[in-house]
GUFI-836149 format. One record per atom (N, C-alpha, C): residue in one letter; x, y, z. Coordinates in steps of 0.05 Angstrom, whole numbers, padded with zeros to 5 digits, always signed. Example, Ala and Ser with C-alpha at 12.3 -4.5 7.8 and 13.67 -1.06 7.14 Angstrom:
2
A+00264-00114+00156A+00246-00090+00156A+00264-00066+00156S+00257-00045+00142S+00273-00021+00143S+00258+00001+00157
***
This chain:
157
X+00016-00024+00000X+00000+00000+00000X+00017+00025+00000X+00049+00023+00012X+00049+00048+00017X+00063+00061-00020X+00075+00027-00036X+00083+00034-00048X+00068+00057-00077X+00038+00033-00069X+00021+00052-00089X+00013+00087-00076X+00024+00091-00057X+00009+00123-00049X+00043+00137-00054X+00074+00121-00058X+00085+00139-00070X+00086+00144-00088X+00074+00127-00112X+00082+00131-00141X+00065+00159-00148X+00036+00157-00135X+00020+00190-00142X+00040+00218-00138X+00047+00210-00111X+00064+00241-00102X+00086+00246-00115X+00106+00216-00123X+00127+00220-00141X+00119+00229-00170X+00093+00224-00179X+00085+00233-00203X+00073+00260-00201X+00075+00264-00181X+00052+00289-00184X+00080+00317-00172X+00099+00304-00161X+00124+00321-00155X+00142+00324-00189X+00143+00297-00192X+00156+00306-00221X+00141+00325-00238X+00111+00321-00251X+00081+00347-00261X+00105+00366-00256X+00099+00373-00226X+00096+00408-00219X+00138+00413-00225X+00142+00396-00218X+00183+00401-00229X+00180+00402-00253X+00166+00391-00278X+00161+00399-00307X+00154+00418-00315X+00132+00432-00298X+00114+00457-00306X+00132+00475-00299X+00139+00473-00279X+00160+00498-00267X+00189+00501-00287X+00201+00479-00297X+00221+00483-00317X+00213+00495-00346X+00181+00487-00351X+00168+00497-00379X+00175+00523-00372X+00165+00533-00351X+00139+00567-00356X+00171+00582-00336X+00194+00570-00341X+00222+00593-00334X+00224+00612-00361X+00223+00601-00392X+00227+00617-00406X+00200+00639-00415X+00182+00621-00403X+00153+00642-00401X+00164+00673-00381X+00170+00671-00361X+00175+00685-00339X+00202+00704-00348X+00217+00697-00370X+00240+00714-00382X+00224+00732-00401X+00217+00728-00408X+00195+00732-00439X+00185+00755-00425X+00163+00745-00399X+00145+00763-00398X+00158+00791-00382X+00182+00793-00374X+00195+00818-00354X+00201+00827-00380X+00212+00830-00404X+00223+00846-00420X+00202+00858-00437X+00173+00833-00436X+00149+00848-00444X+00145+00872-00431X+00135+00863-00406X+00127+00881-00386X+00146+00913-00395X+00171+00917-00396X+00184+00935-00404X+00186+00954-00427X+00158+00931-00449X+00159+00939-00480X+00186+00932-00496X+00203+00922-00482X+00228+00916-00504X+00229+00891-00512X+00204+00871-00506X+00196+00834-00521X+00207+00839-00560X+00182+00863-00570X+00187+00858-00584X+00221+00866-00607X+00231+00879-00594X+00264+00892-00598X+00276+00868-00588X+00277+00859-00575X+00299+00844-00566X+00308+00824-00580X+00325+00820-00590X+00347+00794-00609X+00372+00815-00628X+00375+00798-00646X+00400+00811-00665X+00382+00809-00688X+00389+00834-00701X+00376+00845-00725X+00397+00845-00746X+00400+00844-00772X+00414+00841-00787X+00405+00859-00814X+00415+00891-00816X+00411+00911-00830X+00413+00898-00866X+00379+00911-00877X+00377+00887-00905X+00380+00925-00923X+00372+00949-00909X+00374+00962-00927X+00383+00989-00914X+00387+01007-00923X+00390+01039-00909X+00379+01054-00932X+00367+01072-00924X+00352+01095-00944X+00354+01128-00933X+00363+01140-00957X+00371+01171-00942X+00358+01182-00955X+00354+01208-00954X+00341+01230-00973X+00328+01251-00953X+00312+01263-00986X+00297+01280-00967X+00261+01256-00962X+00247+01272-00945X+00218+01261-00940X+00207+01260-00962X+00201+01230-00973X+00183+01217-00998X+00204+01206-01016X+00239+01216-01016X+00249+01211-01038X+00275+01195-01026X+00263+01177-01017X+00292+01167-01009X+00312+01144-01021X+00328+01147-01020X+00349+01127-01033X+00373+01109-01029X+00372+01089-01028X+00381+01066-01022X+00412+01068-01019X+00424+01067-00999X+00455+01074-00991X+00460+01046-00984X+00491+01037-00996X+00507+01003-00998X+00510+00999-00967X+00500+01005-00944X+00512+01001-00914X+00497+00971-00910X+00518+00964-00890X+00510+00923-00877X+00515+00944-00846X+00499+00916-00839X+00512+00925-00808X+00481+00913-00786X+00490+00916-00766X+00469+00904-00744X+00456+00919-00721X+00440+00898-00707X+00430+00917-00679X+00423+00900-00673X+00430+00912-00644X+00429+00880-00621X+00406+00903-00602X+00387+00885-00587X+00370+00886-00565X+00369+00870-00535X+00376+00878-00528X+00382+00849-00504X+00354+00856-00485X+00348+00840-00469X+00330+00837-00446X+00336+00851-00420X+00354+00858-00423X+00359+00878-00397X+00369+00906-00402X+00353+00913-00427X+00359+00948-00433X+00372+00953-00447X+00395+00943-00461X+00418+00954-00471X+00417+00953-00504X+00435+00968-00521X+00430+00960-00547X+00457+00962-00555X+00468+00953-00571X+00490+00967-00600X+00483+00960-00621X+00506+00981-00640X+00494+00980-00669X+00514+00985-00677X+00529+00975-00709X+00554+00978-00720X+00538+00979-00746X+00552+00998-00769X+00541+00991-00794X+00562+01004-00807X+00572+00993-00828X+00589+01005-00853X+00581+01012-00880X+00591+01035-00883X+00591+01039-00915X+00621+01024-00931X+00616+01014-00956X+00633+01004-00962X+00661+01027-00972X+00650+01048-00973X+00667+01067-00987X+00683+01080-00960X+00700+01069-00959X+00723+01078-00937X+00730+01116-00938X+00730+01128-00960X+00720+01153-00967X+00702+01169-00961X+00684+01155-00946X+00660+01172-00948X+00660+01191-00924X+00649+01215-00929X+00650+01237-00911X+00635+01227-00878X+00662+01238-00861X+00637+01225-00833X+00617+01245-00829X+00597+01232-00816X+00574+01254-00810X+00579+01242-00773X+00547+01263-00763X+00558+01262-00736X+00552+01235-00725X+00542+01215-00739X+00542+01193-00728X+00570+01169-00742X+00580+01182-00758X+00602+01161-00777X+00632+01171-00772X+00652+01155-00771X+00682+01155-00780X+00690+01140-00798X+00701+01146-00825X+00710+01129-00840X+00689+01105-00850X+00669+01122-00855X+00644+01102-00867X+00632+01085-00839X+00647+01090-00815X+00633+01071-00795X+00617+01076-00773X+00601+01064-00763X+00582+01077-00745X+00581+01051-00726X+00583+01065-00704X+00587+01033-00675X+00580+01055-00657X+00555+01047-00638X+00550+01054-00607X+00544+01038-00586X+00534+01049-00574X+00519+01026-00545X+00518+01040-00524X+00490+01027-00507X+00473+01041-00490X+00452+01035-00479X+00443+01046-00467X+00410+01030-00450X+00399+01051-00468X+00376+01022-00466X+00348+01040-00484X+00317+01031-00468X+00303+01055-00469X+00271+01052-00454X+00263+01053-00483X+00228+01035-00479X+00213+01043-00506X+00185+01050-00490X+00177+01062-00508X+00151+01080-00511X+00129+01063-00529X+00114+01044-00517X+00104+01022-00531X+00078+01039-00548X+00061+01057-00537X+00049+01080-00551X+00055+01100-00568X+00074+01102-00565X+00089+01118-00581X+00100+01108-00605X+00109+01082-00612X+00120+01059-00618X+00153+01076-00623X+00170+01082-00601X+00189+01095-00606X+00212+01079-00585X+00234+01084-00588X+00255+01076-00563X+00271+01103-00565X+00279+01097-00534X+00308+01127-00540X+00331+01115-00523X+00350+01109-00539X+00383+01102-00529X+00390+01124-00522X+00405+01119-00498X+00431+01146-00480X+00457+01129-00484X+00466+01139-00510X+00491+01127-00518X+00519+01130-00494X+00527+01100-00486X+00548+01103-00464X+00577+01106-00480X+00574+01095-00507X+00608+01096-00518X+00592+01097-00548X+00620+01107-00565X+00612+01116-00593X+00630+01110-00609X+00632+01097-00634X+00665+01110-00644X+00656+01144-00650X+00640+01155-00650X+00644+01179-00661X+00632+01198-00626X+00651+01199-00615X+00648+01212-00584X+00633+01235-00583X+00630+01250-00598X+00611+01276-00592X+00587+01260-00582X+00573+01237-00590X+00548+01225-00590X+00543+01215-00557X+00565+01214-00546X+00571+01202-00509X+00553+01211-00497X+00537+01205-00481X+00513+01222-00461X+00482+01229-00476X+00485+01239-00508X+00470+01239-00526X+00448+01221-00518X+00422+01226-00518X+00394+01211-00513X+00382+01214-00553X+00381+01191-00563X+00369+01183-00589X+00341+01169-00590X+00328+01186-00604X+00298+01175-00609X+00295+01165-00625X+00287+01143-00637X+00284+01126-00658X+00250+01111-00661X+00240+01118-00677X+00213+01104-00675X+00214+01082-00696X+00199+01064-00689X+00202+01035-00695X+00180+01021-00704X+00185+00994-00723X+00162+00979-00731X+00166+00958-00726X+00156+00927-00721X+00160+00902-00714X+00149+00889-00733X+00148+00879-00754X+00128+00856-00767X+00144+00838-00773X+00133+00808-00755X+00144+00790-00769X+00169+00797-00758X+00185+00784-00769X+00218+00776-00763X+00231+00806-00778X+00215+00828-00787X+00225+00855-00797X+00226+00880-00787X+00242+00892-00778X+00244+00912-00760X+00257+00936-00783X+00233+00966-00771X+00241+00985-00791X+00248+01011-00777X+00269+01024-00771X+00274+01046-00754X+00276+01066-00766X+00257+01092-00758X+00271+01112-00781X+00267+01135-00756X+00270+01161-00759X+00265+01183-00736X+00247+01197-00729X+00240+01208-00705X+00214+01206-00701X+00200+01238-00724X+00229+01249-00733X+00218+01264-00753X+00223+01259-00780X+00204+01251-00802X+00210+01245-00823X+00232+01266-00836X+00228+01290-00834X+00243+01310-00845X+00272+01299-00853X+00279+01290-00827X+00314+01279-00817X+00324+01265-00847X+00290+01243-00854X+00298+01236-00880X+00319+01206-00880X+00314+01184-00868X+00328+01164-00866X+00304+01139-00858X+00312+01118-00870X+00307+01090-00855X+00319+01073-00853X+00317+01048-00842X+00344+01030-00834X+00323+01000-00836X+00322+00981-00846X+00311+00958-00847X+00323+00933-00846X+00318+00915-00825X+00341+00902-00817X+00316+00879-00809X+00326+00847-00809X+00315+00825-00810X+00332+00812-00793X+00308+00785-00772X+00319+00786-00746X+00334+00761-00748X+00357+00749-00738X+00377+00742-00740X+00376+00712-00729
***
């Protein structure tokens, strides 16, 4: 008798040790939700860059990435292939690399990075607004003013 009243509790201890190992990556998932950064978070892999003015924009040769992590933080590296090309205030030598904590604005559909390091240092301390799209495995960043005249489209990794 007593062996049949352990097999329930040993089965019913293993259940709840299964459920509890399922619903750990539930419980990671849902704090970065909670934060609005679920849907940002992974490595993105930049498929296009577009500059111009608003309505006319045009497709610039840059590769490059963006990372989201679960605990706030982001970087981003992207190159132009033309080692020549004039830096702007976010580029050196065609290159662009930062990193930083980022909050998002899930109503807003926006994030803003407080860049901690740059290769291009004027940007240090700098707070960046970036408004954002999620579909699918496609992520589209451009600024929260079209004027600025840029987008960045990058596919998740």
């Amino acid at each position: 008798m007593m062996t049949k009243l352990r097999i329930p509790r040993l089965g019913l201890a293993l259940a709840l040790s299964f459920a509890l190992l399922a619903s750990v990556p539930l419980f990671a998932q849902a704090s970065a939700t909670d934060r609005g950064t679920g849907s940002l978070v992974g490595v993105w892999r930049m498929t296009s860059l577009e500059v111009g003015t608003e309505g006319d924009l045009q497709p610039v040769p840059y590769s490059g990435q963006i990372v989201f992590t679960k605990s706030g933080t982001m970087s981003v590296q992207a190159m132009n292939p033309d080692a020549n090309a004039p830096d702007t205030p976010y580029t050196r030598n065609g290159y662009e690399a930062f990193y930083g904590t980022f909050t998002v604005n899930r109503a807003a559909r926006t994030f803003v990075v407080t860049v901690d390091s740059s290769l291009a240092r004027d940007l240090i301390g700098q707070s960046l607004t970036r408004a954002f799209r999620v579909s699918g495995n496609t992520l589209v960043l451009t600024p929260p003013d079209p004027a600025e005249g840029w987008r960045a489209t990058y596919k998740r990794v």
